[in-house]
N, C-alpha and C positions, 0 to 999 in steps of 0.2 A: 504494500500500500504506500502508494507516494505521501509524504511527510511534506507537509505548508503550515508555517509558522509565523513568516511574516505582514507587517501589517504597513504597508506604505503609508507616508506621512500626510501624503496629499490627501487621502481619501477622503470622500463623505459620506455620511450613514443617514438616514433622517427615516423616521417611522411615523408612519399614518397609521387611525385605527380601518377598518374596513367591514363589511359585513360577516357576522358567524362569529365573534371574536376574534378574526386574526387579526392581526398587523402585517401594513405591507414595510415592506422594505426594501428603502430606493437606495444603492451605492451607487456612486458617481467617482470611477475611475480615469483621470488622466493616461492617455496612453503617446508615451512618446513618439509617433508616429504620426506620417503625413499622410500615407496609403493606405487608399481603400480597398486597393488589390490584397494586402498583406493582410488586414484586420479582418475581414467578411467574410472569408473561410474559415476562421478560428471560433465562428459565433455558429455557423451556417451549414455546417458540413459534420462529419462521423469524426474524420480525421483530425480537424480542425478544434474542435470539442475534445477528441481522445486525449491533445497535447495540455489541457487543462482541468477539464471537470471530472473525467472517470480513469482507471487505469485502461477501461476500453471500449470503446462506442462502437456502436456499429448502424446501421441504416439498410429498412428497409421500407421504402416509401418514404410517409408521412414521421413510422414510428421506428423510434431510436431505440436503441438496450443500452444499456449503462452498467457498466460494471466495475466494481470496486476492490480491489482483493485481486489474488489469485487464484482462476479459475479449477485452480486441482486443489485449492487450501480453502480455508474461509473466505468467502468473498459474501458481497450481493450484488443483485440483479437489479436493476429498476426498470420499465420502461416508459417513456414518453411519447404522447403524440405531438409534431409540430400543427398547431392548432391555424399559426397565422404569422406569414411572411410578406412584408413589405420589402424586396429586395433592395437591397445596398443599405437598409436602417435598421431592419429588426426583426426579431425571430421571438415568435411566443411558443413556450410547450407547456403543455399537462402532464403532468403526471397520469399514467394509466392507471394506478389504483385507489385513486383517490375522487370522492365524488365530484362532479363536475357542478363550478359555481364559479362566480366571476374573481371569488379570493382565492382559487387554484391553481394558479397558473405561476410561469416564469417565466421572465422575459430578457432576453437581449439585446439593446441596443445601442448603436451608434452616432453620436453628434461630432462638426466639427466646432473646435472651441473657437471663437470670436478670438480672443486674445491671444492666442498662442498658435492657432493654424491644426495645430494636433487634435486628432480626435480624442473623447472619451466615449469610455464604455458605461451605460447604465445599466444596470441590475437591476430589477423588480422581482420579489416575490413575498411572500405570505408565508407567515406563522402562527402559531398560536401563542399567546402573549409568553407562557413559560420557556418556549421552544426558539424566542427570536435570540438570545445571545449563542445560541449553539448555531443556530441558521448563521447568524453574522459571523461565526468562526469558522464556517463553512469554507461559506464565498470569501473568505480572506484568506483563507488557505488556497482556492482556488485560484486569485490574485495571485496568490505567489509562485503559484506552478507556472501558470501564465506569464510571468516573469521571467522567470527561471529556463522555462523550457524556448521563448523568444525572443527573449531581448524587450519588450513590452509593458 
């Protein structure tokens, strides 16, 4: 299991409440990069996702597998449907086993910053209020593979 620890200084975290009790949860990543060539497979693709969120993605259609672990040791499974792509900005998924409602979902996307020319990466998703500081060390460890695995 890939190990992420760190928590870049730029980031931003901000939580809304949302319907059901979750909260969502908006990060707002700077990513040093000018290219939308380079960033838009990483959000939008199997391979692109494998280099950060799971030890291994796969695709088939719509719906992704996520795998965490090693597949002969302990691991898990997830899978997601991508629900909704605005190409070149954003990519939303669901979760498959989790009932479908508008605080289910997660999303990826892409702005270019006014002041710097560099894109950031936004983060959307939902938790349940006990469940968001483990969600936010998540995706901050997923930051860091992301990091780590592209220069980004």
């Amino acid at each position: 299991m890939k190990k992420r620890n760190f928590v870049p200084s730029t980031q931003c975290i901000t939580h809304q409440p949302t319907t059901l009790m979750k909260k969502q949860i908006r990060i707002e990543q700077p990513l040093k990069c000018r290219s939308h060539s380079i960033i838009w497979p990483l959000l939008s693709t199997d391979s692109g996702l494998q280099k950060w969120i799971a030890d291994e993605v796969t695709q088939e259609g719509n719906r992704l597998s996520f795998t965490w672990g090693e597949p002969w040791g302990a691991h898990e499974t997830r899978t997601a449907t991508m629900a909704e792509q605005v190409r070149g900005k954003s990519v939303r998924f669901i979760w498959d086993d989790e009932p479908s409602a508008d605080d289910n979902y997660w999303e990826l996307a892409i702005e270019r910053s006014d002041v710097t020319g560099d894109y950031v990466l936004i983060i959307t998703d939902h938790a349940l209020p006990e469940d968001v500081d483990a969600l936010n060390d998540i995706w901050e460890q997923n930051l860091d593979q992301l990091h780590h695995s592209t220069g980004l």
